[in-house]
N, C-alpha and C positions, 0 to 999 in steps of 0.2 A: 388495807382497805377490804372491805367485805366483798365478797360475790355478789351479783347481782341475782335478788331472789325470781327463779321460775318454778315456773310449773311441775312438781312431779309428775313422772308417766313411768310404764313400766320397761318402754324403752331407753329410758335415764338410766333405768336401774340395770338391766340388762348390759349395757353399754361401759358403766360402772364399773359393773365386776367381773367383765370380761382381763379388764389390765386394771385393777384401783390406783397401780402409782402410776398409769401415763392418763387417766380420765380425769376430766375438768374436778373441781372440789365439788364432793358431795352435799357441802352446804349450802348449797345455793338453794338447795329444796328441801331443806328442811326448815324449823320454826326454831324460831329461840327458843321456845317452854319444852321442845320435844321430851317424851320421856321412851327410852328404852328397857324392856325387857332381854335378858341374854340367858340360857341356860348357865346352871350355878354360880349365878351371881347373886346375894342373898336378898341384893336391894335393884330397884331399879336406876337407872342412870339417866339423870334428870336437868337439863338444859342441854343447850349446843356445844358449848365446851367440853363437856364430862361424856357427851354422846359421840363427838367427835375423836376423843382419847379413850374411848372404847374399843373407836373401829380401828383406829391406829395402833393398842394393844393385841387386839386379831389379828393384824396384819403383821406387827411383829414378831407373835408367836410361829406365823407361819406367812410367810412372805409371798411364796408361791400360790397362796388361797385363791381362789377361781372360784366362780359360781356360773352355772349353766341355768338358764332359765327351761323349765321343763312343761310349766304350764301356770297361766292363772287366772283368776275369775275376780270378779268386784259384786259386790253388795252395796248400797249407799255409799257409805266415807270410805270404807274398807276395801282394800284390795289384797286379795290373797298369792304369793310369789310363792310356787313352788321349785326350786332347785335341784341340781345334782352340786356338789361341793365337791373340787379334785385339787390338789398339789402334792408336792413331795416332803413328807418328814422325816424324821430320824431313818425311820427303818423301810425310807422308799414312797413310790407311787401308795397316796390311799384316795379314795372316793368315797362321801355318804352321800345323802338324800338329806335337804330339809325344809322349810316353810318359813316364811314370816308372814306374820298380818300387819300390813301397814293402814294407819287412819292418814285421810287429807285432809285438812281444811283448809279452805279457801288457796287450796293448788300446793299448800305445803304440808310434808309429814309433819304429826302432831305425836302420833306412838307408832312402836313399832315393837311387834312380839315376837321373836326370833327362836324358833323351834329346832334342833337340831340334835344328836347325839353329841352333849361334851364331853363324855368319856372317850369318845373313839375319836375326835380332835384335839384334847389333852394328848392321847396315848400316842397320835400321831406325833404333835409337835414335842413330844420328849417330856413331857409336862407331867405324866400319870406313872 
């Protein structure tokens, strides 16, 4: 059965990725059509299924992934999430900085542009 769709806020989102495996499913706020952006990936990822098997392939690579909400700001649809990103990979504790620009419509993520260093998240999770 589906989630019952609510409201994105950026306290969902904070709340989220404080623990992703003990937090409610993130689908409940997002859209069917949503379309993602992820650093080197060559295409976007495009519905709820394929955006959902996304975050689950991040989360795989690195299981420990955390995000710290560090500050953010909103324009019309757009809300800007900046982060600290920490877990342990191959070779230990690492921490970057990243960004995403998430759009809402009508209370649900529609896109989401996800800005971060992939190199230095590859290199952590063993990948590079």
């Amino acid at each position: 059965m589906a989630a019952e769709k609510k409201n994105f806020t950026v306290d969902f989102w904070a709340d989220f990725w404080k623990d992703p495996f003990a937090a409610p499913s993130g689908d409940s706020v997002l859209s069917d059509d949503i379309v993602g952006y992820w650093p080197g990936d060559p295409e976007p990822v495009r519905g709820l299924p394929a955006y959902l098997a996304r975050i689950a392939r991040l989360l795989t690579e690195v299981p420990t992934l955390r995000l710290e909400l560090l500050s953010h700001a909103s324009t019309g649809d757009a809300i800007f999430l900046h982060y600290l990103a920490r877990g342990t990979g191959v070779d230990g504790p690492f921490e970057f900085q990243g960004m995403d620009r998430v759009v809402v419509r009508d209370g649900l993520v529609v896109e989401n542009l996800v800005r971060y260093d992939e190199t230095a998240l590859r290199r952590a999770a063993g990948l590079a």
